[in-house]
C-alpha positions as CSV (number, residue, x, y, z in Angstrom):
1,X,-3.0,9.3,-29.9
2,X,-0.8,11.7,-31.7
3,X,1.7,11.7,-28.6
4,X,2.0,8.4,-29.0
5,X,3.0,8.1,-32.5
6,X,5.5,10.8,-31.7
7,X,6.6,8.9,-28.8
8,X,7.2,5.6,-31.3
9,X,9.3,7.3,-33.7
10,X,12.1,8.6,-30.7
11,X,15.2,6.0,-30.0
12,X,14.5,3.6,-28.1
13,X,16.8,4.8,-25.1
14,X,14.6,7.7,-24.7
15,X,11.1,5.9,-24.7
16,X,12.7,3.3,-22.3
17,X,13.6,6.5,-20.3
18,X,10.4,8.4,-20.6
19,X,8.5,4.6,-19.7
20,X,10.4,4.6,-16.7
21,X,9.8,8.3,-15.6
22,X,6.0,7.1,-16.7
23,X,6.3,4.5,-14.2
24,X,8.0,6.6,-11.1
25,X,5.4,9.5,-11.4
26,X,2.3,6.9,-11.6
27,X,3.8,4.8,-8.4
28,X,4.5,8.1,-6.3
29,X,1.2,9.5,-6.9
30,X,-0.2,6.1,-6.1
31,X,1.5,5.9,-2.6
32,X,0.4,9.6,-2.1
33,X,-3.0,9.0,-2.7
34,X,-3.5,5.4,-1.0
35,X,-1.6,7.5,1.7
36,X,-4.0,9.9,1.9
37,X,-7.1,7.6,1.9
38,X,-5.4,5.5,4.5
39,X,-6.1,8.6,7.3
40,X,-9.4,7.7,6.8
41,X,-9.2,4.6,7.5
42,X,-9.4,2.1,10.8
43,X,-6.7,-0.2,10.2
44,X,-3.6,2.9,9.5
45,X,-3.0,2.6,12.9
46,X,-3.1,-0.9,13.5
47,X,-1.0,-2.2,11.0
48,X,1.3,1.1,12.1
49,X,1.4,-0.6,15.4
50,X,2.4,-3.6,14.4
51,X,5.1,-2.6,12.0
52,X,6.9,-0.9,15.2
53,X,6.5,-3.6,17.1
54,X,8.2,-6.2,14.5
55,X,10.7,-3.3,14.6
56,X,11.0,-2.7,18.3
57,X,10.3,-6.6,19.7
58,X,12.5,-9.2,19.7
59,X,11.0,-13.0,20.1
60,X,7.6,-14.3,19.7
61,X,6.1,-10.9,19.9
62,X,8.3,-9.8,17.0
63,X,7.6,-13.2,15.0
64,X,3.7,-12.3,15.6
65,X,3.7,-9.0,14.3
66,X,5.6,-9.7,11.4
67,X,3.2,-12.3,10.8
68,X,0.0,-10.2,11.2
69,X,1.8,-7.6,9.2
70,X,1.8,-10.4,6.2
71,X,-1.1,-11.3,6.6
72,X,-2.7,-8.2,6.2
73,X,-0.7,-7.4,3.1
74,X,-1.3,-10.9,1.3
75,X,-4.8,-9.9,2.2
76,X,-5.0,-7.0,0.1
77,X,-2.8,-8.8,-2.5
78,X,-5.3,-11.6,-2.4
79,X,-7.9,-8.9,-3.3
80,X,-5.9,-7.4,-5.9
81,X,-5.5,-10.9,-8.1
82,X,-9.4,-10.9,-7.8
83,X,-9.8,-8.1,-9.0
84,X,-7.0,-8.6,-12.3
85,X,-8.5,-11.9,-12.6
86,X,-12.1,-10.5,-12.5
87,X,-11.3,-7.8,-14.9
88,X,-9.2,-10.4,-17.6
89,X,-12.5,-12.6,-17.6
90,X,-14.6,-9.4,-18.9
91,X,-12.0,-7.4,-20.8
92,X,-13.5,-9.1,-24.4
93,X,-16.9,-8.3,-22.9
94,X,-16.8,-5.1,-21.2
95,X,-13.5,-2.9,-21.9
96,X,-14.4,0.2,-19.3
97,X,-15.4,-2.6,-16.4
98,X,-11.7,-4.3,-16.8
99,X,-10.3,-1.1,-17.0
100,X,-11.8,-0.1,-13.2
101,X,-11.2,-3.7,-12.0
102,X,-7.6,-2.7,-13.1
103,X,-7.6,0.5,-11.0
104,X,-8.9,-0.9,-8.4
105,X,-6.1,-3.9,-8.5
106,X,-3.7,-1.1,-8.3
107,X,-5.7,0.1,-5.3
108,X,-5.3,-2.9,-2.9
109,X,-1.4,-3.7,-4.4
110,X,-0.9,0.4,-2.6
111,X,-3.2,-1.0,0.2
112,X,-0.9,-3.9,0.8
113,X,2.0,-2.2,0.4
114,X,1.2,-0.3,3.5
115,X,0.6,-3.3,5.8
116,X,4.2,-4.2,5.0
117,X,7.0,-2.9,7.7
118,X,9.5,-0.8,6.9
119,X,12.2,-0.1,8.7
120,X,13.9,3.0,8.3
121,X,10.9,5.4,9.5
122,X,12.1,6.2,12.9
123,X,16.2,6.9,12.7
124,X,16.5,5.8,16.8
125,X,14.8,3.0,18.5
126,X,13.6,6.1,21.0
127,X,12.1,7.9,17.7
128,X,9.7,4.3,17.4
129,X,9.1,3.4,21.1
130,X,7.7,7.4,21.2
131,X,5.6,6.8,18.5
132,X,4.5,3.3,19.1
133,X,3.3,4.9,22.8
134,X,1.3,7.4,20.9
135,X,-0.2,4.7,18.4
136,X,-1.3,2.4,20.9
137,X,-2.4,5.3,23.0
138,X,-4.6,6.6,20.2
139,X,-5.8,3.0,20.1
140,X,-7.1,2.5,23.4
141,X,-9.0,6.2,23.3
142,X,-10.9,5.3,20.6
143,X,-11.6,1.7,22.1
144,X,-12.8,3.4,25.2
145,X,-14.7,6.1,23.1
146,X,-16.5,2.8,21.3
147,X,-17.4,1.4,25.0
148,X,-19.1,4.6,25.8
């Protein structure tokens, strides 16, 4: 608590400043983590999928993949409200349960970040045809591995 009684007596430029550089560092680490729990995880390669082909497709097939693409974020951001809403309700009652239902909000907004295209991955539309081949080839295998 010390640092942050130091902190409070600097101009208010620099806390501003140090606030944002607060703010950068806990966001990148965020996305490097939810990043590196996403290669566990099923639906990376799905929602990867998708986002190339809202990229690559033109039409209904691009209309439907930016679609499913929403959907999946405003599912994790549907989640994410829960769990802030969840966690206001008991922050009189129990202050370490909101704090976790706070982490874990932060969680599923990284989650549903994720699920959301972006575009300027691949430079070429070659660069994201060749790895929309291998995602949906690395689909398939582990349907067929599921079948057998």
């Amino acid at each position: 608590m010390e640092i942050i009684k130091e902190i409070a007596n600097f101009p208010v430029i620099v806390q501003g400043a140090l606030g944002s550089a607060l703010f950068w560092i806990i966001f990148v680490i965020g996305q490097k983590v939810i990043k590196f729990l996403n290669q566990f995880g099923k639906e990376k390669e799905i929602a990867n999928a998708f986002s190339l082909m809202a990229e690559l497709y033109d039409g209904e097939e691009r209309h439907t993949s930016f679609l499913v693409c929403l959907y999946g974020g405003l599912h994790y951001l549907i989640k994410a409200l829960i769990a802030i809403s969840i966690s206001l309700l008991l922050s009189n009652i129990l202050e370490i349960i909101s704090s976790i239902g706070y982490f874990l909000s932060l969680y599923f907004l990284f989650r549903a970040l994720f699920f959301l295209p972006y575009f300027n991955r691949f430079p070429t539309k070659e660069e994201k045809q060749e790895k929309l081949n291998k995602v949906l080839k690395q689909l398939v295998n582990k349907n067929k591995d599921k079948k057998e």
